[in-house]
N, C-alpha and C positions, 0 to 999 in steps of 0.2 A: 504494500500500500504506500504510494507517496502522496503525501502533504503539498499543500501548496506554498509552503517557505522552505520547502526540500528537505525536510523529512522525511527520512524512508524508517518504515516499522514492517516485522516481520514476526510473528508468535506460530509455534509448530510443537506439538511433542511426539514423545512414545513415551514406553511404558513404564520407566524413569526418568527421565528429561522434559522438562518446558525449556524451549527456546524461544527469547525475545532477544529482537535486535531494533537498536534504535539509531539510526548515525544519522548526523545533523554536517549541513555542508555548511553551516556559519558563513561568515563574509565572502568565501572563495565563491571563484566561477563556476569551479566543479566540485565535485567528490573523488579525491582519489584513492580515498581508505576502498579497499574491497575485504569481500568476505564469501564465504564458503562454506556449505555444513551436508551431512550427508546422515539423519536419522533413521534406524532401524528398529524392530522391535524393544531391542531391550540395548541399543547401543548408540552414541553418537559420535562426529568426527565435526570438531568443530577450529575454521583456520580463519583468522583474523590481519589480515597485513595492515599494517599502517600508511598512508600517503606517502608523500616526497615532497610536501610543503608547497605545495605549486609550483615544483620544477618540471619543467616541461619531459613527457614523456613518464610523468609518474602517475597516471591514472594505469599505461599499460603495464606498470611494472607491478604493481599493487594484483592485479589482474593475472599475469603469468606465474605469479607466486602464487597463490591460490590453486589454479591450475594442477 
């Protein structure tokens, strides 16, 4: 679900885990934090990369670490 001030929210579980994700783009043009998760019955996989501060080319790099 994204917001209209670019919030992205995301809520998901199984049958130990509730997953929320909340990331906020604050004053930047974009988002370059990425994320990644993979829940299964009873297990989760959960990878967070951080930005690159608004250096160019750091939305794909956020993106191929996840990957």
């Amino acid at each position: 679900m994204l917001f209209e001030n670019g919030q992205q929210s995301i809520s998901e579980e199984n049958d130990v885990l509730t997953l929320s994700i909340i990331s906020l783009i604050g004053d930047r043009d974009e988002q370059q934090d990425s994320y990644g998760y993979k829940l299964k019955d009873r297990e989760g996989l959960i990878v967070i990369c951080d930005g690159m501060g608004g250096h160019r080319g750091g939305q794909m790099a956020g993106k191929c670490a996840v990957e």
